[in-house]
Backbone bond lengths (Angstrom), bond angles and torsions (degrees), N, CA, C in turn:
res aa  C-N    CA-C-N  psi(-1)  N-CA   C-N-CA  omega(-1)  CA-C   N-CA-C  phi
1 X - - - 1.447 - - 1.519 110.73 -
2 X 1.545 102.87 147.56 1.529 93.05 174.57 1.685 115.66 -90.37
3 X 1.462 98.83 -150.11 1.476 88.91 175.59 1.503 117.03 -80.71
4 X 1.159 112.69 165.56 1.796 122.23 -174.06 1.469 115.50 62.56
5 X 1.649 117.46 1.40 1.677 97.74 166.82 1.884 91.01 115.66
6 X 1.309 126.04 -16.85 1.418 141.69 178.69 1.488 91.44 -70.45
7 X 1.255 101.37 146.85 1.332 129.72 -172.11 1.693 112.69 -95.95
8 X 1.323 142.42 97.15 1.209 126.80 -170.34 1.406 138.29 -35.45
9 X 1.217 135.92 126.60 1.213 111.33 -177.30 1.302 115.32 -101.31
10 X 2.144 98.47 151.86 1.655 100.31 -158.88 1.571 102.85 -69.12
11 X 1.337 78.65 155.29 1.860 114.80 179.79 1.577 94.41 -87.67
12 X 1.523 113.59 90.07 1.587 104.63 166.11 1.965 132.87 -96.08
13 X 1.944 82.17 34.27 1.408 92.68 177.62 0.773 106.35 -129.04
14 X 1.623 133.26 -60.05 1.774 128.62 170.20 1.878 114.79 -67.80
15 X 1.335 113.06 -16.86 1.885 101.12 -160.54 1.710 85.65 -144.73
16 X 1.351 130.01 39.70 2.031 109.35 -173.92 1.820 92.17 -58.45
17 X 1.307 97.87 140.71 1.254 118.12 168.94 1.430 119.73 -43.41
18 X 1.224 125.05 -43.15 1.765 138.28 159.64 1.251 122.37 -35.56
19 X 1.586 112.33 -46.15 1.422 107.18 177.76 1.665 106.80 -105.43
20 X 1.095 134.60 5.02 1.575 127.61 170.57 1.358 106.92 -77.79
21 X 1.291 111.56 -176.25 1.422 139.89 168.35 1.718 101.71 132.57
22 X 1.218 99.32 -174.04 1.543 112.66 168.54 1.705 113.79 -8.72
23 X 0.835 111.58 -78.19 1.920 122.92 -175.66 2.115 90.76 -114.67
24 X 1.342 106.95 126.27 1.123 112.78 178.60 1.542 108.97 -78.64
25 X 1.288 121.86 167.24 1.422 117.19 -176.12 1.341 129.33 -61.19
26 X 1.352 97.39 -43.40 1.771 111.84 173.77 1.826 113.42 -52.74
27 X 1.062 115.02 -69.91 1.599 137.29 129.43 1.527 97.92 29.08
28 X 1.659 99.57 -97.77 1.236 94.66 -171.53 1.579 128.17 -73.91
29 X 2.113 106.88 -20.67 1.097 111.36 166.44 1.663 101.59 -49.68
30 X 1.236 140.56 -34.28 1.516 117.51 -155.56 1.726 94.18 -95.82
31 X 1.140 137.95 -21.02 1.252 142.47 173.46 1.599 118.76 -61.22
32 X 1.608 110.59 -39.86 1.527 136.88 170.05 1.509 116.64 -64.09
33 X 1.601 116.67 -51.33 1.370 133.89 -151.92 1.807 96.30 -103.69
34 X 1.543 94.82 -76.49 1.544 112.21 -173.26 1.598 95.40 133.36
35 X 1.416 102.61 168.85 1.604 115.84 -175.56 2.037 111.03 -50.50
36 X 1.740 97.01 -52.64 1.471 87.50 -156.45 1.538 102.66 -76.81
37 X 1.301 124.89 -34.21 1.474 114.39 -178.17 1.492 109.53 -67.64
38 X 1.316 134.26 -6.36 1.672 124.20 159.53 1.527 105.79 -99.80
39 X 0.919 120.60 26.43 1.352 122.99 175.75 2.021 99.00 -111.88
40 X 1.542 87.80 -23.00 1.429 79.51 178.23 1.111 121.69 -96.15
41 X 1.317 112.14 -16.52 1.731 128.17 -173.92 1.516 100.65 -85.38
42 X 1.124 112.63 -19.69 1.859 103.94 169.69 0.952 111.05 -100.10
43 X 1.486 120.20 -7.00 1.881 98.43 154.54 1.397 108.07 -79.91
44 X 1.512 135.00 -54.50 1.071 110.71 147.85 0.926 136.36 38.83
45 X 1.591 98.63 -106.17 1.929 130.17 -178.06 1.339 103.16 -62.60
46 X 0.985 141.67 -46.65 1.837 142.27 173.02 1.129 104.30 -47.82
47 X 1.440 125.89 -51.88 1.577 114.35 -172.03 1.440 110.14 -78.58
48 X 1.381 120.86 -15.51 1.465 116.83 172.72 1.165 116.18 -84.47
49 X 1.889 122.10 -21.22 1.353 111.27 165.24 1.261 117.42 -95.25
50 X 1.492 133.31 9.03 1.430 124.33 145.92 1.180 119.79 -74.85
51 X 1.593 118.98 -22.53 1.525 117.68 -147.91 2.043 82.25 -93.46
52 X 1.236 119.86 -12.65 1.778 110.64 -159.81 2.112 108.88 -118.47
53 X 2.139 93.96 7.00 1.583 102.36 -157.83 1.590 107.37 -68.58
54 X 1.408 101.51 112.58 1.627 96.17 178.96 1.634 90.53 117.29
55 X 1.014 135.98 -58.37 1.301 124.31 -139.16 1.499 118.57 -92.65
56 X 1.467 101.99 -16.69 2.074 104.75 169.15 1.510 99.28 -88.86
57 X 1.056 141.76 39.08 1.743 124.31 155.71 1.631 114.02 99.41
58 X 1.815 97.62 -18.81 1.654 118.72 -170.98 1.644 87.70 -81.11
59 X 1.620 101.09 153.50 1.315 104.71 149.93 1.644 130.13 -62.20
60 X 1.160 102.41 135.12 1.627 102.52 171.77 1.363 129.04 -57.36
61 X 1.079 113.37 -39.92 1.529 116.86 165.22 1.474 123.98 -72.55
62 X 1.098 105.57 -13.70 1.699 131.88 144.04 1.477 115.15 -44.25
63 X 0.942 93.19 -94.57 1.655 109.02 162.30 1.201 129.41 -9.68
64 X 1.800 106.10 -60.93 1.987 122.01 -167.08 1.504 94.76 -103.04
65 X 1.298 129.85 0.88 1.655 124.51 158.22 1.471 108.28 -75.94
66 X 1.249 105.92 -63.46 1.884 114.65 169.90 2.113 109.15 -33.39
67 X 1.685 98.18 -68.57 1.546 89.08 172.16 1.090 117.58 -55.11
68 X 1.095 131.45 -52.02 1.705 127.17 -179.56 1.627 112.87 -46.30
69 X 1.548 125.59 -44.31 1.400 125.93 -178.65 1.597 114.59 -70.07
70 X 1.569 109.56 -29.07 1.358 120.60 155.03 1.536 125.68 -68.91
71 X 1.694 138.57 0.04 0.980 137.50 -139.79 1.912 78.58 -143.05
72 X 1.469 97.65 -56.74 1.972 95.26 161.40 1.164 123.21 -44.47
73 X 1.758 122.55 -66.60 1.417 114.11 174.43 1.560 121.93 -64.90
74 X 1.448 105.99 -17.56 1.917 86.06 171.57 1.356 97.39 -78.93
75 X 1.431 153.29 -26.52 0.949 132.92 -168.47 1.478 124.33 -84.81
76 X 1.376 121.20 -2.63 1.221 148.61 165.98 1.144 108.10 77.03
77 X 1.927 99.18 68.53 1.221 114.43 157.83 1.224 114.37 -123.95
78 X 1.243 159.36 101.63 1.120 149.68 -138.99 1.965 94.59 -103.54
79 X 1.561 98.36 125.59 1.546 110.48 -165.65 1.235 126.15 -100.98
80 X 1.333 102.14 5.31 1.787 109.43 150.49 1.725 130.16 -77.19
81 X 1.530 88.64 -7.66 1.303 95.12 -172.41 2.115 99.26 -88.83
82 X 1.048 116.38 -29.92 1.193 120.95 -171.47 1.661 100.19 -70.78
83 X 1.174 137.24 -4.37 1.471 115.58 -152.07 1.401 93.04 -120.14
């Protein structure tokens, strides 16, 4: 809970509810794959959420936060830790 009894609101850039639970998605992607091939798939995903920001119905700044957290973990910064 947040403060005053308010309910947090989801983080659909560092924590979307879709990929959490028990072992987060990335998580096990790096357990499945290994470090450098998800290092490559989130560059990847960055260029697909710059290349689409604004244009599926999502906010854009939506969008270039997501690439940017993908553009952190390929760079081997892991971006849950920053927030």
């Amino acid at each position: 809970m947040a403060k005053r009894g308010r309910p947090r609101k989801t983080d659909m850039v560092n924590s979307p509810p879709h990929y959490t639970g028990e072992v987060e998605c990335i998580d096990a992607m790096v357990a499945a794959f290994g470090k450098e091939k998800v290092a490559t798939y989130c560059q990847i995903a960055a260029f697909k959420y710059v290349w689409r920001a604004g244009k599926k119905g999502n906010d854009k700044e939506q969008d270039l936060a997501k690439a940017s957290w993908y553009l952190s973990w390929a760079s081997g910064t892991d971006p849950r830790n920053l927030s």
